[in-house]
Each structure stands twice: as C-alpha cells, then as structure tokens.
C-alpha positions in Angstrom: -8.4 -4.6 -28.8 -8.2 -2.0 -26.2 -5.4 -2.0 -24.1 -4.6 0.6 -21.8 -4.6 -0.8 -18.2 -3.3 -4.2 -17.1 -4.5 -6.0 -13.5 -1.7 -8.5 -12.2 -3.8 -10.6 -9.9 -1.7 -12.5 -6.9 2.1 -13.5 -7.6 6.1 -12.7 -6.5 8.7 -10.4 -7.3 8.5 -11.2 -11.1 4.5 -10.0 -11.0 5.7 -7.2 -8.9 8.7 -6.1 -11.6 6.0 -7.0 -14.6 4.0 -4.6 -13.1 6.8 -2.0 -13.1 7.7 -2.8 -16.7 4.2 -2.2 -18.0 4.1 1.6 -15.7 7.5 1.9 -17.8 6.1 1.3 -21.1 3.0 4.1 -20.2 0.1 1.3 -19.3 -2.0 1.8 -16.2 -1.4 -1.0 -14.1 -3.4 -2.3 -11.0 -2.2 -4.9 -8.7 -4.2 -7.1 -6.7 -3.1 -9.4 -3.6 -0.3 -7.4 -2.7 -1.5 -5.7 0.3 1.6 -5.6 2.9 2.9 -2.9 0.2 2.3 0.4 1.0 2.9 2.1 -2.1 4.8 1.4 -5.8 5.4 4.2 -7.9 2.9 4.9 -10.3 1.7 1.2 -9.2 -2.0 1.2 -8.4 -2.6 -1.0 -5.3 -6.4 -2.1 -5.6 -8.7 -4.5 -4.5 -9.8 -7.4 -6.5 -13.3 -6.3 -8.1 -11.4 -3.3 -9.3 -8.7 -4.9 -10.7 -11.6 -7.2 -12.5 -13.6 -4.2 -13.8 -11.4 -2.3 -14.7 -8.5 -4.2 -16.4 -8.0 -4.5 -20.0 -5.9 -7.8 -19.6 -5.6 -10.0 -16.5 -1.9 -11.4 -15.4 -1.9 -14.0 -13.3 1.2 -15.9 -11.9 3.8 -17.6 -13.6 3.8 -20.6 -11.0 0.0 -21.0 -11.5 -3.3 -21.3 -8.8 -2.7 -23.8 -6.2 -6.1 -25.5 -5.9 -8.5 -23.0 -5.5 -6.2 -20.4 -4.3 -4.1 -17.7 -6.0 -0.7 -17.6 -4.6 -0.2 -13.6 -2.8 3.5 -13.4 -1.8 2.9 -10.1 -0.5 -0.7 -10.5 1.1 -1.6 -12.1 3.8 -5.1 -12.9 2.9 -5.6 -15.3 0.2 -7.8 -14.8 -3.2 -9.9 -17.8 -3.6 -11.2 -18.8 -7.1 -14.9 -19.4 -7.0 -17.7 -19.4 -9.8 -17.8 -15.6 -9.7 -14.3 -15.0 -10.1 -13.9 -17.6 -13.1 -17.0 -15.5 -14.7 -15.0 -12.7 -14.6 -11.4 -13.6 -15.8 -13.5 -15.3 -18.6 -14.6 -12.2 -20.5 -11.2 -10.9 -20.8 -8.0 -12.1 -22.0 -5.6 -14.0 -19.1 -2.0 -15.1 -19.0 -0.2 -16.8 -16.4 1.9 -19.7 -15.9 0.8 -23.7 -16.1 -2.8 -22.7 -17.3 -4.0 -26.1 -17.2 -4.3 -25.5 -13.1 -7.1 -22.5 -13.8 -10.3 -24.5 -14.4 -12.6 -23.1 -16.3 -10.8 -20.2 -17.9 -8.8 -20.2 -21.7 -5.7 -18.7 -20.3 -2.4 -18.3 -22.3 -0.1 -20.8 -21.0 3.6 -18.5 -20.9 5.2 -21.5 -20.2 4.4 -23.2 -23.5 5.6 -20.3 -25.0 9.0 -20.9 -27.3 10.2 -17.3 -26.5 9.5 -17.4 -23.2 11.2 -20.3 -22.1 14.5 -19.2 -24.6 14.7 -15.6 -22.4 13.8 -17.6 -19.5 16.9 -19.7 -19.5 19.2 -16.8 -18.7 18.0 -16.5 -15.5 17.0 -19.9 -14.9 21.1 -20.9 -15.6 22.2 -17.7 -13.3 20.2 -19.0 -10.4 21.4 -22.5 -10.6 25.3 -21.2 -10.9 23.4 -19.1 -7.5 22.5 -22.2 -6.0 25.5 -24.1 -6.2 28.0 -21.1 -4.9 25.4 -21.3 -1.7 25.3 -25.0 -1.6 29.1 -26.2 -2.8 32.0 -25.4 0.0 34.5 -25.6 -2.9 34.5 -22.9 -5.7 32.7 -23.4 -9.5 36.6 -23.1 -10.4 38.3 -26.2 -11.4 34.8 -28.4 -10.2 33.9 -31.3 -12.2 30.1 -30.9 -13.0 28.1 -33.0 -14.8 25.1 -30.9 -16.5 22.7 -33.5 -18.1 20.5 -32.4 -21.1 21.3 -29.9 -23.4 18.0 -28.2 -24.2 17.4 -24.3 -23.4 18.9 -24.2 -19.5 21.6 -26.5 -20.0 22.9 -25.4 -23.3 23.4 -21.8 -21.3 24.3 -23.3 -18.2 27.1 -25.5 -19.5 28.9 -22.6 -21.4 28.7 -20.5 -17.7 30.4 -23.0 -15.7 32.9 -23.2 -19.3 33.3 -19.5 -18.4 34.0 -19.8 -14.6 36.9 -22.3 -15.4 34.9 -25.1 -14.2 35.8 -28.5 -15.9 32.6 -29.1 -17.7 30.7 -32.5 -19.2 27.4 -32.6 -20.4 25.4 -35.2 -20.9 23.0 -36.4 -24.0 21.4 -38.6 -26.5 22.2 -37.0 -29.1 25.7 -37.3 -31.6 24.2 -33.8 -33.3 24.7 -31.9 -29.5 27.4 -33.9 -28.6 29.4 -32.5 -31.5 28.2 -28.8 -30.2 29.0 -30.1 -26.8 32.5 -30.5 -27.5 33.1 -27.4 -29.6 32.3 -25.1 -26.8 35.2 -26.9 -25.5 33.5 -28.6 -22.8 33.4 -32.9 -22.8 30.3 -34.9 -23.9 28.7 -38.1 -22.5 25.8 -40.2 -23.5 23.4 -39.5 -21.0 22.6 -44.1 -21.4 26.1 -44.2 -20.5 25.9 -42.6 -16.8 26.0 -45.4 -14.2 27.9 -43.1 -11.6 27.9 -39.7 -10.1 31.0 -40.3 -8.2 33.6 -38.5 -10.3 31.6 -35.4 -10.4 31.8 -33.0 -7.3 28.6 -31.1 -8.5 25.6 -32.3 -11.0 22.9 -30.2 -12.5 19.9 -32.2 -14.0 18.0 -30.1 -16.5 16.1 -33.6 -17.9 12.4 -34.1 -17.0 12.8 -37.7 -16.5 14.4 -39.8 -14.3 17.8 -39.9 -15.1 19.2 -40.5 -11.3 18.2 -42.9 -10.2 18.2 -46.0 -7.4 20.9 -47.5 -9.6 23.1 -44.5 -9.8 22.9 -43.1 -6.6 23.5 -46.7 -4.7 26.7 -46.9 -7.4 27.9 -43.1 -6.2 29.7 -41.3 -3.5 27.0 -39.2 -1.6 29.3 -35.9 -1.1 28.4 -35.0 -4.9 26.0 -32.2 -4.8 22.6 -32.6 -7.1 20.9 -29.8 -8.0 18.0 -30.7 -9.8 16.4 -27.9 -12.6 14.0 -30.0 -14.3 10.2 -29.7 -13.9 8.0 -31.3 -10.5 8.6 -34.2 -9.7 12.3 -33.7 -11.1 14.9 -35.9 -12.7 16.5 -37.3 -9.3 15.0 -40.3 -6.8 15.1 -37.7 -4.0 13.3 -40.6 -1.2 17.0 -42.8 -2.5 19.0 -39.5 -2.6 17.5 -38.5 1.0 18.2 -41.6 2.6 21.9 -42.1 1.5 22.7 -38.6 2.6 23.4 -37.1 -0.8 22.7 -33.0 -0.6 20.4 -33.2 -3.5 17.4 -30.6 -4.0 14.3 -29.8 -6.4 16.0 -26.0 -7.3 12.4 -24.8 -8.9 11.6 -21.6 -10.0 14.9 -19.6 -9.7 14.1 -16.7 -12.1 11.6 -15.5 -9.3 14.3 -16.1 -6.8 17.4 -15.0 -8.0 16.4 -12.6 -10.9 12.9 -11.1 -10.4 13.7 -7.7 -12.1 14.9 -10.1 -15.9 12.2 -12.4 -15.3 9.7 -9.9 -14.7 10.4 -7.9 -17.8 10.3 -11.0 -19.8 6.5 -11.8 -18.8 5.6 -8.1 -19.7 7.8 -8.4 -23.3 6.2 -11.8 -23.7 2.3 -10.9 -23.0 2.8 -7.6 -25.1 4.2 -9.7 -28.2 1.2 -12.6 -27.4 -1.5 -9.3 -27.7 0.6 -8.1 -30.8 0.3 -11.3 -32.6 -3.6 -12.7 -31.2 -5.3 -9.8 -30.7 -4.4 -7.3 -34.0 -3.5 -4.4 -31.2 0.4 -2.3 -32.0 2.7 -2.0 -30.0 2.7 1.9 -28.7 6.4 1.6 -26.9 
C-alpha cells in the first residue's frame, strides 16, 4: 500500500507526540482538530477535508469517539461524525483506540493489541507510582501497598514500588504468579482471601472486576488510599468508597497524562508494525 502521509484526526498529547514520531521517521503528517496550536515543526495543521483527502492512513484517538463526537484536546470546536465523515474514513485504513465506539467503520482496535498493551504498561505503572506521590502524604518508602492482579500493569507496577523500598503484596488467583510473586521478593495473597484493606496504607487495583467491594470497604479503615487502574467502570464500589470517606479514584488513562511523549511513540511503532504485518508495505525507517 501506499504510505507516505498520515492524518491524526482529534486526540491529546499522545496524538500530538505520534504525530511528531511519524515527521521523525520522514512521513508527512497532517493533524486535524488541533486548532489553538499555532504551529508544530514540520507538523501540518489542516482542516478536516484535507486531512480526509489527502491522508494515506487515518489515526484516530486512543480513548475513542464519545458519541458522535471526536474528542479535540486542543480545539475548541468539535468534529462531529456524520454519514459523510464515516464514508470517508471507510475507504482508508483507521486505527484508534476502543473501535467498537466508531460505528460504521472497520477500524484497528490498538487496544486489543498484545504489543500495545505490553509497551503500554510502562507508562501506565509510571503514572500510577505519579498518582499516588500526588495523592499519599506519606512517601512510596516503607508503605504497605496492596497491588491486586498481576497481569501487564501490575506485574511492572509491583517490582517499581519493590524498587522504591516500598513493602509490597500482590494479590492473585493463581499459585503459578504467586510463586513469581514472591521471587521478586515481594509477598503474595490470594486475591479470595482479601476481606480487609485496613493493613494496607495505599492499594492499586489493576483487576477489571469488582474486587472491592461493599464487604471490604465496610470491613476497612477509610484512610487507605485506592487508586483504581483497571478499565470503566473499575474494580472499586466507588458510591460505598465515596460515602465512607475513603480517597479512592478511577486513575484512567495515565499514559496520556503522565507520559505523552512514550505513549505517543508507542501508537506510531504500533500502527507502523499493524501496516507491516496487514497491509504487505516495509518499513522505510
């Protein structure tokens, strides 16, 4: 396929470093919905027919459409998907995030993506450390912190806090990952077994289910901080958690937040290697 210029339709910082990554590599890149920017390097600012006609690929954001609308961080008018616009991004190929929110357009899903959620998790487990120094008025050092799951994120995240001196337990089903658990030197738990926060002074929850619960929370101290990693609606009963008073919060989409440059370059690695593999086009960089 041909593949010289790439339009990167709406988004945040990580569209905005994407963009830069793909200049970098020698691609012509066009961005659309980011108007309240004057100028970007080599960064063409365009409107959004031109970045339709005239893009090879289309990149749209990682977060996905909102309804009908594109999310613009950095516009302040909105692009709102219509008939025409779903034509359009139809006859070419599109990546973004949660594709299953873009009706009527195939578009690669990043997010299913096994290498993009592995590099992801870097960033992911930087910003939640983030979080917590901002949210925790004690240090990561010598903290008891609970980490439950031990996928991607908390497989990362558990050997940071390990690192900052933190004492560390991790949570899971499994005896396999409970035998990794412990030889990073960090304790293990069976995630069944958690009935209690309360000996914890910080817990990260990287589960998409509902592992804290009414039970839990009623059974806990409410000073222990939760920060929640997992997917919308989260692992935590935040109306329970809101009402006792815990500090407990849905900490979603940190890469964008706390590491826009990494998480930026990681969409443009990840598209590129998608095109490699799909579309029969090498890699010029």
């Amino acid at each position: 396929m041909k593949l010289d210029t790439i339009a990167l339709i709406g988004g945040d910082k990580r569209q905005l470093f994407c963009a830069k990554a793909f200049s970098d590599y020698g691609f012509r890149v066009l961005l659309s919905g980011f108007d309240s920017l004057e100028s970007y390097g080599a960064l063409e600012l365009v409107d959004l027919d031109t970045a339709l006609n005239a893009g090879d690929i289309y990149i749209l954001p990682v977060t996905g459409v909102k309804g009908d609308i594109i999310p613009c961080n950095f516009s302040e008018k909105e692009i709102k998907i219509d008939d025409k616009l779903i034509k359009k991004l139809s006859e070419k190929p599109v990546f973004m995030g949660k594709a299953g929110s873009l009706k009527g357009v195939n578009a690669v899903d990043l997010l299913k993506r096994e290498d993009f959620a592995v590099q992801n998790a870097l960033p992911t487990a930087e910003g939640a450390v983030g979080v917590a120094v901002k949210s925790y008025e004690g240090t990561i050092f010598g903290a008891k912190i609970l980490v439950i799951g031990y996928g991607r994120i908390g497989k990362i995240l558990s050997k940071m806090l390990k690192a900052l001196n933190a004492d560390v337990t991790v949570a899971t089903r499994s005896s396999v990952n409970s035998a990794y658990i412990k030889s990073d030197g960090n304790k293990a738990v069976n995630t069944s077994e958690i009935k209690s926060i309360s000996d914890y002074d910080i817990v990260f929850n990287t589960a998409d289910a509902l592992v804290i619960d009414k039970n839990i929370l009623e059974n806990s101290d409410f000073d222990t901080l939760i920060i929640d990693l997992s997917s919308y609606p989260g692992g935590v009963d935040f109306d329970v958690a809101d009402r006792l008073g815990y500090t407990a919060f849905l900490a979603s989409a940190l890469p964008g937040k706390y590491s826009p440059l990494s998480a930026g370059k990681i969409i443009a690695d990840t598209v590129l290697t998608i095109i490699k593999e799909e579309y029969s086009w090498r890699k010029r960089i």
